[in-house]
C-alpha positions as CSV (number, residue, x, y, z in Angstrom):
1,X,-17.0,10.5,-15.9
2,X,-17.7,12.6,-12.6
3,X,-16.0,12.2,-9.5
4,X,-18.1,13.3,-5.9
5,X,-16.7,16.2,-4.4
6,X,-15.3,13.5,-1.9
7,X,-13.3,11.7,-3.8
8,X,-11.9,14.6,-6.0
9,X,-10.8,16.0,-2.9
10,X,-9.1,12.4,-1.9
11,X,-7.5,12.5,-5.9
12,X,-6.0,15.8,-5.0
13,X,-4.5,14.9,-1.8
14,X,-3.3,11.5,-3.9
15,X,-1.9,13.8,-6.4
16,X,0.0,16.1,-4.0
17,X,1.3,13.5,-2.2
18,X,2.7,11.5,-4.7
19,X,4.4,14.3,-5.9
20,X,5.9,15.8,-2.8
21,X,7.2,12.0,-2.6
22,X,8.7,11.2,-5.7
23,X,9.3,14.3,-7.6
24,X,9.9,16.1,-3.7
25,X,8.1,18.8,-5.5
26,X,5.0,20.7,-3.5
27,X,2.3,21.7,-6.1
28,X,-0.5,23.5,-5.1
29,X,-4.7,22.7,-5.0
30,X,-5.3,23.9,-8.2
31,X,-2.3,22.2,-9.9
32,X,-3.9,18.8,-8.7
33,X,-6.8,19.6,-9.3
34,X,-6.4,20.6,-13.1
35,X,-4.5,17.2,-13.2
36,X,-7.6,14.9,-11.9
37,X,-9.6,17.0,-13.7
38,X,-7.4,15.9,-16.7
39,X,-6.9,12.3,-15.5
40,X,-10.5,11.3,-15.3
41,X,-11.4,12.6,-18.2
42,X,-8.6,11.7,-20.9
43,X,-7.7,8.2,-18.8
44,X,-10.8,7.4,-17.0
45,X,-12.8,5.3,-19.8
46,X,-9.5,3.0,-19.8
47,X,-9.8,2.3,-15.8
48,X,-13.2,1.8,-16.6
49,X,-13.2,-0.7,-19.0
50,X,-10.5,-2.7,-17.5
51,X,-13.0,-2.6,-14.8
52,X,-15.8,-3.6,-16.8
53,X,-13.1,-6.9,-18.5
54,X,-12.0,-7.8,-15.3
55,X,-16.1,-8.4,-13.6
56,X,-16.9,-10.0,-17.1
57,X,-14.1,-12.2,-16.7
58,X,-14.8,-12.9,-13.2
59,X,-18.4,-13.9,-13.5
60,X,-17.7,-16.0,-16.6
61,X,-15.5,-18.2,-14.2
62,X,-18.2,-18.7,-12.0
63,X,-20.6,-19.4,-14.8
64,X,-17.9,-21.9,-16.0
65,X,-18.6,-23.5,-12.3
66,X,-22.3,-23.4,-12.1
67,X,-22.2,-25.4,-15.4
68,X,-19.3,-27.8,-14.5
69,X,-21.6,-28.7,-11.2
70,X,-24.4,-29.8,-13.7
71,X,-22.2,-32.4,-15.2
C-alpha cells in the first residue's frame, strides 16, 4: 500500500498530534514518519479488507432490495 505525499504528510501530523495529546510527548518528523511508514505497511491490508467487507456487505443489502421489489 502507498500513501500520496499528501496524505503521508496528513498521517504524520495525525501521528504527532495524537501523541503530544495523549502521551504529552513531542516526537519529531522522522519518528512519525517511520511509524506510518510502519502502520501502512504491517496494518494497512486489515483497514483494507474491512473496507472491502464493509462495501460487499453494503451492496449485498441493496441487492437484497432490488430483488425484494421484484416480488
Amino acid at each position: 500500500m502507498k500513501l500520496s505525499t499528501e496524505e503521508m504528510n496528513t498521517c504524520i501530523e495525525k501521528i504527532k498530534e495524537h501523541f503530544q495529546e495523549v502521551h504529552d510527548e513531542e516526537i519529531g518528523e522522522l519518528k512519525a514518519m517511520l511509524l506510518c511508514d510502519f502502520l501502512v505497511n504491517e496494518c494497512g491490508a486489515f483497514f483494507y479488507n474491512e473496507g472491502i467487507e464493509d462495501a460487499r456487505t453494503y451492496f449485498m443489502s441493496k441487492l437484497d432490495d432490488v430483488y425484494a421489489l421484484q416480488k
